[in-house]
C-alpha positions in Angstrom: -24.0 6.9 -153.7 -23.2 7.8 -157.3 -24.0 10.8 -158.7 -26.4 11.1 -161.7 -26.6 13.9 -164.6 -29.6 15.3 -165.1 -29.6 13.6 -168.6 -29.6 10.4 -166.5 -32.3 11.4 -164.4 -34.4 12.3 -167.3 -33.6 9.5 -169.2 -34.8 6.9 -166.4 -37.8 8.7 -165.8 -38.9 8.8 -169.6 -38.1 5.1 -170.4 -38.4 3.2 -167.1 -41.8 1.5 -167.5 -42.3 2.3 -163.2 -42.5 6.1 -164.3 -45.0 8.0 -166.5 -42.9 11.4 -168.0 -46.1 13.0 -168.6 -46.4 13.6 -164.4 -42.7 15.1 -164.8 -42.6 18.9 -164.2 -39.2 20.5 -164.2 -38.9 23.8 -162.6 -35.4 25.9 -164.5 -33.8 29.3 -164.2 -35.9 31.5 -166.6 -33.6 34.5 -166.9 -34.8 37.3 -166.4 -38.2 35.8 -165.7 -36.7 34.0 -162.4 -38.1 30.2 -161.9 -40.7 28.4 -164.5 -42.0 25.1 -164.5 -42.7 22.9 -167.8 -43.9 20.0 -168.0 -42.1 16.8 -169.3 -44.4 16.3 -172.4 -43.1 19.6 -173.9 -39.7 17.8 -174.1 -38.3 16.8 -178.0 -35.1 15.9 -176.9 -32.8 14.8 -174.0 -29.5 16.2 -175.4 -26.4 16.0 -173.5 -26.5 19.9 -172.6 -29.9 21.0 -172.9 -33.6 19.8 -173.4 -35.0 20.7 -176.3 -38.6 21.2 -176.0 -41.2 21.3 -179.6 -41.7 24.6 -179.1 -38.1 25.1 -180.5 -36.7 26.3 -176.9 -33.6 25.1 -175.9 -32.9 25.2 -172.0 -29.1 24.0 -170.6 -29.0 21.4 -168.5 -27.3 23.3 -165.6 -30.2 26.2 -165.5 -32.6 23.0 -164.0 -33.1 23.3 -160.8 -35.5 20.5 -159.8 -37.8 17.4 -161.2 -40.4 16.7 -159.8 -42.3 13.5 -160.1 -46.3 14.1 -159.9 -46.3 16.9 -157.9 -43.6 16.0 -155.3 -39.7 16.7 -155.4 -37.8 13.8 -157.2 -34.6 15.7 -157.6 -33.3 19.4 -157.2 -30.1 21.6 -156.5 -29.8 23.0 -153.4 -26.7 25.6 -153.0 -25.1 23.9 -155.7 -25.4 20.4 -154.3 -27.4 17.8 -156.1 -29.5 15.9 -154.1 -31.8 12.5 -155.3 -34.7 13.5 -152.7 -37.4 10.4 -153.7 -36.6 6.8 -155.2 -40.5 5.3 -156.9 -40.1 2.0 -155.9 -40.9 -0.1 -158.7 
């Protein structure tokens, strides 16, 4: 199976026409808040490293910890390990 960047992820999910990125949510590392959750509509900007997001926030790439795709887990990080957990058919 080959292994996608989160850029990837978030690319197919915002211009595959089987997807709507408004029912994204991704959940991040929020130091020293812990875990939040934004949703996908906040996002600018897929840069290679980080989301930017219109509020002017910029949030790496490796502090995301899972998407999820209206409401249920699409991808996450568990223990390091990436791990595609649902495919939309479409």
């Amino acid at each position: 199976m080959k292994k996608y960047s989160i850029r990837d992820i978030l690319n197919k999910l915002k211009w595959h026409p089987s997807y709507n990125f408004e029912k994204i949510s991704i959940l991040f590392v929020d130091r020293p808040i812990g875990v939040s959750e934004i949703n996908a509509g906040e996002i600018e900007e897929i840069g290679h490293k980080f989301i930017y997001l219109h509020s002017g926030v910029a949030i790496p790439m490796h502090r995301i910890v899972e998407i999820k795709y209206d409401g249920k887990t699409y991808w996450r990080r568990n223990n390091g390990v990436e791990e595609q957990v649902e495919e939309k058919d479409g």
